[in-house]
C-alpha positions in Angstrom: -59.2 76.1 59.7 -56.6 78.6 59.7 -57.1 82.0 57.6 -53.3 81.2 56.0 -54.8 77.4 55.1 -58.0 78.8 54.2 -56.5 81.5 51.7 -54.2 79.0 50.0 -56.8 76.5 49.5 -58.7 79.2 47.6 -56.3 80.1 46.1 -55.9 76.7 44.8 -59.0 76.2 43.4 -58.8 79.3 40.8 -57.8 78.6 37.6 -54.1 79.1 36.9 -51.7 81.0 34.4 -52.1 78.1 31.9 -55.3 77.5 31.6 -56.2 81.5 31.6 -53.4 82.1 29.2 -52.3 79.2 27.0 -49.0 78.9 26.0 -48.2 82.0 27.3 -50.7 84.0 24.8 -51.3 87.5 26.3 -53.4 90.4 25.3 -51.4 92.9 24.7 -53.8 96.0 25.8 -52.9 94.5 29.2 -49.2 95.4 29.6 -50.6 98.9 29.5 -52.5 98.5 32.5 -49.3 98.2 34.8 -46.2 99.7 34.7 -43.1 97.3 33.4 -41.1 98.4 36.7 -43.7 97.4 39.2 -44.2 94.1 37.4 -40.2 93.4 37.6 -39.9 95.0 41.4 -43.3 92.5 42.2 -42.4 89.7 40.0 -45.9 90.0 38.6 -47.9 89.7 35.3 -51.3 90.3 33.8 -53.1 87.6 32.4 -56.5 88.3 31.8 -59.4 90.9 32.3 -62.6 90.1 32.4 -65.0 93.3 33.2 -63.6 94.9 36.3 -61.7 92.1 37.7 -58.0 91.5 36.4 -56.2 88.0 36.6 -52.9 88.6 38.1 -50.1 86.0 37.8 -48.2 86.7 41.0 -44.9 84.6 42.6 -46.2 85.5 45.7 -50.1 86.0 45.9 -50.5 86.9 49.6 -48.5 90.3 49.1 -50.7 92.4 49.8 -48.5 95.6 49.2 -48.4 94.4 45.9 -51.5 93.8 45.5 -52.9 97.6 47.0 -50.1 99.0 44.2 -52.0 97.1 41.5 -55.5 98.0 42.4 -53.9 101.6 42.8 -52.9 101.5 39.2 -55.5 100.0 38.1 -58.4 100.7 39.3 -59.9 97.1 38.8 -60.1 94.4 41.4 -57.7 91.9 41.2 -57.3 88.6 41.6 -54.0 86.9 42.2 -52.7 83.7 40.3 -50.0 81.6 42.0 -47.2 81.2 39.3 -43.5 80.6 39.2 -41.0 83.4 39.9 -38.7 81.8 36.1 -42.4 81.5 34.4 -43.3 85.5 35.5 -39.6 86.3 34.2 -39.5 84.3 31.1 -43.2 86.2 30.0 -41.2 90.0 31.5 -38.5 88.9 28.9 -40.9 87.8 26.0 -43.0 91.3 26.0 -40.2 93.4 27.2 -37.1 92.3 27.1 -33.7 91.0 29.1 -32.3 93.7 31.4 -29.1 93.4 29.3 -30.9 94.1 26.2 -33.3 97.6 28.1 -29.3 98.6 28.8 -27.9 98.2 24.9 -31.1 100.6 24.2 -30.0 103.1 26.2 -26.8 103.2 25.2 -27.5 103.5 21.5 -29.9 106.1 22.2 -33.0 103.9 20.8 -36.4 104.0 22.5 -38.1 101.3 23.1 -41.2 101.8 20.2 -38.7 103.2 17.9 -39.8 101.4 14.5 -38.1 103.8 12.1 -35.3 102.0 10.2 -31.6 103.8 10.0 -31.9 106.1 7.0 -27.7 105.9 6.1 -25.2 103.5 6.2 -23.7 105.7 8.7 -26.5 104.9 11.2 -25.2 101.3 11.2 -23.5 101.1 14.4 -21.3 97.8 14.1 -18.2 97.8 16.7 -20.2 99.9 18.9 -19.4 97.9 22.5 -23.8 97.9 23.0 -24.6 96.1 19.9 -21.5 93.8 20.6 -23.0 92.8 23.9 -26.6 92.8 23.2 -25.6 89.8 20.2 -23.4 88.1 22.4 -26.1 88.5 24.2 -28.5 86.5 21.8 -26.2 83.9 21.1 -25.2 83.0 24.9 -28.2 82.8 26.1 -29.6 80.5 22.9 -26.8 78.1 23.8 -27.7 77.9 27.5 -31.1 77.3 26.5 -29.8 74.2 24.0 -31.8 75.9 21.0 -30.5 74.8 17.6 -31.4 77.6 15.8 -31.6 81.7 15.8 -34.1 83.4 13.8 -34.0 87.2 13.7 -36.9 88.5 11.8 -37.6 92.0 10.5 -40.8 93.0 10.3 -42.6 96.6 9.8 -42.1 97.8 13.3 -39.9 95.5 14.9 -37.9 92.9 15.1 -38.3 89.3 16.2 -36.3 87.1 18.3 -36.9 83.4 18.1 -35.0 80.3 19.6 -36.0 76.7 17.9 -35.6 74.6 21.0 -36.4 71.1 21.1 -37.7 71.5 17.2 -40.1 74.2 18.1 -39.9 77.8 17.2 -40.5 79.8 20.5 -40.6 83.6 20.5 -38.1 85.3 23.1 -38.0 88.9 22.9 -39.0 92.0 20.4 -36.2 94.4 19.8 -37.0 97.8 17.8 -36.6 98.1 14.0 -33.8 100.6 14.3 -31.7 97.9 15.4 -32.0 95.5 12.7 -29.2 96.5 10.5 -26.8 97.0 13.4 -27.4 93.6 14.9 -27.3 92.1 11.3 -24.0 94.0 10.4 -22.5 92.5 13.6 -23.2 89.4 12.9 -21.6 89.4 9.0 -18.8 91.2 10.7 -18.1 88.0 12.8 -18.9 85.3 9.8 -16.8 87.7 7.4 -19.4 88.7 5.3 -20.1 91.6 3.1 -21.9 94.1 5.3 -22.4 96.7 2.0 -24.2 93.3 0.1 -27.7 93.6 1.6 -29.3 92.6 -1.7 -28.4 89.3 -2.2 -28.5 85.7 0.1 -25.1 84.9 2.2 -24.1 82.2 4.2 -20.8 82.1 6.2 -19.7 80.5 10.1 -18.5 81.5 13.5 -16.1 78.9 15.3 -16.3 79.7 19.1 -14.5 78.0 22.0 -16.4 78.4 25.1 -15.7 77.0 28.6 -16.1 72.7 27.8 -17.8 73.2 24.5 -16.8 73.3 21.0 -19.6 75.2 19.2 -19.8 76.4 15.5 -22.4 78.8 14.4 -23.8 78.6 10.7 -24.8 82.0 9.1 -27.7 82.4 6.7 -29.2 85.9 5.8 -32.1 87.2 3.0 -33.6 89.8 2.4 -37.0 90.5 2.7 -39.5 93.6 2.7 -37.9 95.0 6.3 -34.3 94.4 6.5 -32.1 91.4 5.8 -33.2 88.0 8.1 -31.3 86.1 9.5 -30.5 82.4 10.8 -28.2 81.0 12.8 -27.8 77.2 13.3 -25.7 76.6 16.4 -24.1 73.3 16.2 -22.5 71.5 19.7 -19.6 69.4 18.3 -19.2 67.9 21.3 -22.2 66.3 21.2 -22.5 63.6 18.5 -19.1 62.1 19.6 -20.9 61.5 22.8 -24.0 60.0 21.3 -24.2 55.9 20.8 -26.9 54.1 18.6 -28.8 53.2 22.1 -28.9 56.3 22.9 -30.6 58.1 20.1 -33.5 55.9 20.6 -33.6 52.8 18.5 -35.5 49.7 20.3 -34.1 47.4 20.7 -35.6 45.5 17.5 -34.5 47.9 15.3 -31.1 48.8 16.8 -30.1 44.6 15.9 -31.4 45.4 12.2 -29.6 48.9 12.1 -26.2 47.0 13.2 -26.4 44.6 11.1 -26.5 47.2 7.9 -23.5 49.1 9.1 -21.2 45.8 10.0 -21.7 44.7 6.3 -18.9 44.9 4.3 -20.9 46.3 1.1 -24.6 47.7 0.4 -26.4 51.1 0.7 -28.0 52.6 3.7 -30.2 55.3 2.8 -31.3 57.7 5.9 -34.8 59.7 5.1 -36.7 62.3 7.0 -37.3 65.6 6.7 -34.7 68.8 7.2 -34.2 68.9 11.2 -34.9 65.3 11.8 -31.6 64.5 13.1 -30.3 62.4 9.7 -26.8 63.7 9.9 -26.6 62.4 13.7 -27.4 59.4 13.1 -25.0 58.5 10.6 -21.9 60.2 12.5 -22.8 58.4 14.9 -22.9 55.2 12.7 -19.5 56.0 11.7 -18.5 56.3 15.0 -19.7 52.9 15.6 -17.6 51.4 12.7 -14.7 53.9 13.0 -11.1 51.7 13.2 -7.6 51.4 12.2 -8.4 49.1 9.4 -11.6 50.6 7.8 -10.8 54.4 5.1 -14.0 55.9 5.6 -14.1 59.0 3.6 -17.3 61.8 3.3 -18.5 64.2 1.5 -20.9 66.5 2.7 -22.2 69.7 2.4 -21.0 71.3 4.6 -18.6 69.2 7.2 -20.9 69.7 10.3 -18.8 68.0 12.7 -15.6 66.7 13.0 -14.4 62.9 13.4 -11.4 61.9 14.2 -9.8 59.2 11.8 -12.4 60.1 8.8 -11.4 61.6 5.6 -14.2 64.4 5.0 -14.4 66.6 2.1 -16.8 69.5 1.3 -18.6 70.3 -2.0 -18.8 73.6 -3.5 -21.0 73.7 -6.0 -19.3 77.1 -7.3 -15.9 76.3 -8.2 -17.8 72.8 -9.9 -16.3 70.4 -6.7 -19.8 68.7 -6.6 -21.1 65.1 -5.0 -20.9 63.7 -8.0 -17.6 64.6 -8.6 -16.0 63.9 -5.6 -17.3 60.2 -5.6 -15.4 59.5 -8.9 -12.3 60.5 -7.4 -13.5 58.9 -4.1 -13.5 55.4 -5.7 -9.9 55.4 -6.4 -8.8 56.0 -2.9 -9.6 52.9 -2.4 -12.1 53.3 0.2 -14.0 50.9 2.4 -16.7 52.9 3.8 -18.1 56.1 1.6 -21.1 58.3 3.5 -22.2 60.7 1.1 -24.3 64.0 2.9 -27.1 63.6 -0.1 -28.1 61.7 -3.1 -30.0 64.5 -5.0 -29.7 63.8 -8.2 -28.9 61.5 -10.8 -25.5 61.1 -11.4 -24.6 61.3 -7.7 -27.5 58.1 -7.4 -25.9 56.0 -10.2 -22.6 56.5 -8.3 -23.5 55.6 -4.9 -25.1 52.3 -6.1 -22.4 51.4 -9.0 -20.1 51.7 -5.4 -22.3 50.1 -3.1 -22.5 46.8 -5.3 -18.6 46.9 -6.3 -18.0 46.2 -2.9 -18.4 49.9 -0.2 -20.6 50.4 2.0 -22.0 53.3 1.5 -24.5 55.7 3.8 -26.4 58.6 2.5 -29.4 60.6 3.1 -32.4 61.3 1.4 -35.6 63.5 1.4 -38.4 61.4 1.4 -41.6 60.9 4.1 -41.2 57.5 4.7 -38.8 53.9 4.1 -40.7 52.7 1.1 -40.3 56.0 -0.4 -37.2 56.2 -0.6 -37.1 53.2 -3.0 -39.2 54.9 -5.1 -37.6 57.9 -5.3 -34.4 56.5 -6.3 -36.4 54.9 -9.5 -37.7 58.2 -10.0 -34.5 59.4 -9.9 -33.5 57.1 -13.2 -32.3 54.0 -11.5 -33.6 51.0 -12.7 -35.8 48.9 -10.2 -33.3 45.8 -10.6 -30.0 47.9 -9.2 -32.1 49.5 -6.6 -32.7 46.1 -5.1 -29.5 44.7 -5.8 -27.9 47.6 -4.3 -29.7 49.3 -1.1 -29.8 46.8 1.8 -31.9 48.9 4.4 -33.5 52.4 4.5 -34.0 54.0 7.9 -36.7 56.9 8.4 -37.1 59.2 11.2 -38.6 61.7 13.0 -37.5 63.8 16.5 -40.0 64.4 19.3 -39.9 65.9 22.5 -39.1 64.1 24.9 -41.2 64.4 29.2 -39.5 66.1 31.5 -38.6 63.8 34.1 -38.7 66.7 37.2 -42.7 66.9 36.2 -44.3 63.7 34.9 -47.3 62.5 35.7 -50.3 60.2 34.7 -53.0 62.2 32.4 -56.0 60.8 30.9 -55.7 60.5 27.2 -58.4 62.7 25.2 -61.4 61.5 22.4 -58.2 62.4 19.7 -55.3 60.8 21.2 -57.0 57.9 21.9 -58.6 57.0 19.1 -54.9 58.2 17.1 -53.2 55.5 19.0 -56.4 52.4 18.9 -56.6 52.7 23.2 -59.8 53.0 25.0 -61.0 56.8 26.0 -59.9 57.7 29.8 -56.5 55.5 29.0 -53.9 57.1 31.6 -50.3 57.6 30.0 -47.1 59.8 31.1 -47.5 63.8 30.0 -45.2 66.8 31.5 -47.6 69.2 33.6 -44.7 71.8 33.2 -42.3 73.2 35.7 -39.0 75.7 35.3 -36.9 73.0 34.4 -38.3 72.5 31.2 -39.8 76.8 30.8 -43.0 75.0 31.4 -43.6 73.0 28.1 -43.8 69.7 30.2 -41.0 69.0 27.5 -37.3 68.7 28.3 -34.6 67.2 25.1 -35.8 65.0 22.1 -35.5 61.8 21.3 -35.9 59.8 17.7 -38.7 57.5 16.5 -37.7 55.6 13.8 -38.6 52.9 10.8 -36.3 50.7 9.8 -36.7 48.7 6.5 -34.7 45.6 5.5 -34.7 44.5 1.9 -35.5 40.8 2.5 -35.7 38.6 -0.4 -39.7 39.3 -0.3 -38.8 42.7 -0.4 -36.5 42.4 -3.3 -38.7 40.4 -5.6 -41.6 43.3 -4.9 -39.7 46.1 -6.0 -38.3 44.6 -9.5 -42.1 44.7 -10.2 -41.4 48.1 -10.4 -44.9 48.5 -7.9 -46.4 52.0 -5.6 -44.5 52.9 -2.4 -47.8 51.7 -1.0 -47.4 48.3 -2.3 -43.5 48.5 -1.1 -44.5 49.5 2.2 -46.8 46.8 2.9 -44.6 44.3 1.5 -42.0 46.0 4.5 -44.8 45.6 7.1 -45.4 42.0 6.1 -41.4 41.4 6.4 -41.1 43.2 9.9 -40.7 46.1 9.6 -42.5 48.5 12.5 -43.6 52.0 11.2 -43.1 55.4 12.7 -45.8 55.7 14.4 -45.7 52.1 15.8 -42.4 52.3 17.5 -43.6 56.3 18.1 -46.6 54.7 20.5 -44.2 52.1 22.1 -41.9 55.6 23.1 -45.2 57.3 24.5 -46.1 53.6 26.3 -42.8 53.7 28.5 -42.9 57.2 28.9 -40.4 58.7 27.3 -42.8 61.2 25.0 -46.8 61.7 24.4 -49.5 60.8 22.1 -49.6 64.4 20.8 -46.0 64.2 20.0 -46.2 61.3 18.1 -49.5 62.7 16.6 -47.8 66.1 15.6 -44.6 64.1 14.0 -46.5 61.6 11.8 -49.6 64.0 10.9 -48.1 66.6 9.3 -46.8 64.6 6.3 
């Protein structure tokens, strides 16, 4: 055998950066060992040490220059781990940040373990061209990445960067506490907010136009013990007028039960899940579906989130007393044929949306409850009696969003003790996983799709819940009419391959 061969079928058989470091979880101490510029000149990282030997993830474990520079350094002996050149960058970024961002440091003067906060509103550097660039920055890069949400933390020495992509939280880079209130002041200045008001919640939105894509950004800030936090929902607009039903994932079952709700001419169709599951897409996209010349569809929502062409939408606000409620009375006489309604959360706007819904509208709302049963039950609890609820509501749709397999890295994996017995198959049952590759950062993971439960109110149905019974009893009165549950059409998803067990295990567990 040639020494090459020989080397890198040695290599091959040492563990590798994921199982030495899961998820990318690093001790710290190590990033003292070697100096940040040789690991960016090497495209190298330290993974683990154990006594004198140190675990090297390397994008090219047979240089040996590289390696003599380490074991200069370092004094231990290492051992190289074959990883991705994007894996080794993406852990570079995480512990020490972009290139772009090192360069805003050094122009505002701020060293990179600086955790002292400015001391005067004068320190707040807002239009300074740095800060400017290093947010731009931060919001660029989250959009590239397709994460749906921003979360800048504040904490007692620094300050935390995290991206929610694909309905995970994922840290991306630690910036120093000095920088907190200049990045936060930025970011009112371009949702034109009160930068002096650091006392009190705001919320406020960025419209940007970038090359093919129509983005808005929704501001949210609090305070807390370290500076002012802040969120940023980014919101594609593009995208839901691109989505159809097929495509958000309903079988096909459950897609004939969904159309046949939004093609009747009256009734209410609730939409449950929790914040994040995707319940506003789904009904613009149902109003898509039903969107023509002769039907007035009209909304209310709080806020707009995206726009549809040919549908009347309105916007509460709650502070100059515009609420659901009251816009549904006006609603009704605008003689409307199709009403969707962003929340039923109380009362009045409850009794509204089924006095309309059996006067002839079809109306579609959401509401926050953990399952399709529950929903009935929550709109009794909500002080509507049993006998308008079922008169009313024709079909309740729940759902959930998991990730979906990266298609550059499937493969067959053996099922564990867990996830077998989770989904009733036999132990060593082989079924689709990602092993993880730069397309999807190495999360196996790439996009989401929905899992749903859809519930009609068959006549069964109807006659169950004017007993005023459990959501338990309502549900398996559902189950009995048809109805397939979450984590049923969930297990059919992870059958053909489009997600895993664990997905389906973390999305109907954690209820």
């Amino acid at each position: 055998m040639k020494r090459g061969a020989a080397s890198a079928e040695l290599l091959a058989k040492k563990p590798g950066l994921r199982e030495l470091a899961p998820a990318g979880k690093i001790d710290q101490s190590l990033l003292r060992l070697i100096p940040e510029h040789l690991m960016r000149k090497h495209l190298l990282f330290p993974v683990k040490k154990s006594g004198n030997r140190l675990f090297i993830a390397m994008a090219e474990p047979f240089n040996i220059l590289a390696i003599d520079d380490l074991r200069l350094f370092t004094g231990c002996d290492v051992e190289p781990l074959a990883a991705g050149r994007e894996e080794i960058k993406l852990l570079i970024e995480k512990y020490f940040g972009a290139p772009e961002v090192e360069m805003a440091m050094q122009d505002l003067g701020i060293e990179p373990g600086d955790a002292r906060p400015p001391e005067t509103s004068e320190e707040v550097l807002v239009d300074e061209a740095p800060v400017i660039r290093l947010v731009n920055l931060l919001i660029t890069r989250a959009i590239d990445e397709e994460a749906s949400d921003i979360h800048i933390e504040p904490f007692e020495h620094t300050v935390r960067i995290r991206y929610r992509i694909d309905g995970l939280l994922t840290e991306v880079m630690n910036l120093p506490l000095k920088m907190i209130f200049s990045i936060v002041s930025r970011i009112k200045v371009m949702s034109n907010l009160d930068i002096a008001e650091r006392r009190l919640p705001q919320d406020g939105r960025v419209p940007l136009k970038l090359p093919g894509r129509d983005i808005d950004l929704r501001i949210s800030t609090m305070p807390t013990m370290y500076g002012e936090k802040v969120v940023i929902r980014v919101l594609n607009k593009g995208n839901v007028k691109r989505y159809t039903l097929e495509q958000l994932g309903f079988s096909g079952y459950n897609l004939k039960r969904f159309q046949g709700f939004i093609k009747s001419s009256h009734g209410l169709l609730l939409v449950t899940g929790p914040t994040g599951s995707g319940k506003t897409t789904t009904l613009y996209t149902a109003l898509n579906e039903i969107n023509t010349i002769e039907q007035n569809i009209i909304t209310v929502e709080d806020p707009v989130e995206y726009t549809l062409a040919g549908v009347n939408q309105a916007q509460v606000n709650d502070k100059a007393g515009i609420t659901f409620a009251n816009y549904l009375r006006s609603i009704l006489r605008q003689d409307p044929d199709v009403i969707m309604i962003g929340e039923i959360r109380d009362h009045q706007t409850a009794a509204i949306a089924v006095q309309a819904a059996v006067t002839g509208h079809l109306v579609l709302s959401t509401i926050h409850t953990n399952d399709a049963p529950g929903a009935v039950t929550r709109l009794i609890n909500m002080g509507i009696a049993p006998f308008m609820v079922a008169s009313s509501v024709t079909g309740v749709v729940a759902q959930r969003l998991v990730r979906r397999i990266c298609e550059n890295c499937k493969q067959l994996s053996i099922l564990d003790r867990t996830e077998a017995a989770f989904a009733g198959l036999d132990p060593g049952t082989l079924l689709f996983t990602g092993a993880g590759c730069e397309n999807c950062k190495f999360t196996g993971y790439k996009g989401r799709i929905a899992i749903y439960e859809v519930m009609t109110l068959s006549p069964h149905l109807h006659n169950t819940i004017l007993k005023n019974v459990s959501t338990e009893e309502i549900r398996e009165a559902a189950v009995s009419a048809g109805m397939v549950t979450l984590k049923e059409d969930g297990l059919a998803k992870a059958a053909r391959g489009l997600t895993t067990v664990r997905e389906i295990m973390r999305a109907c567990l954690r209820e």
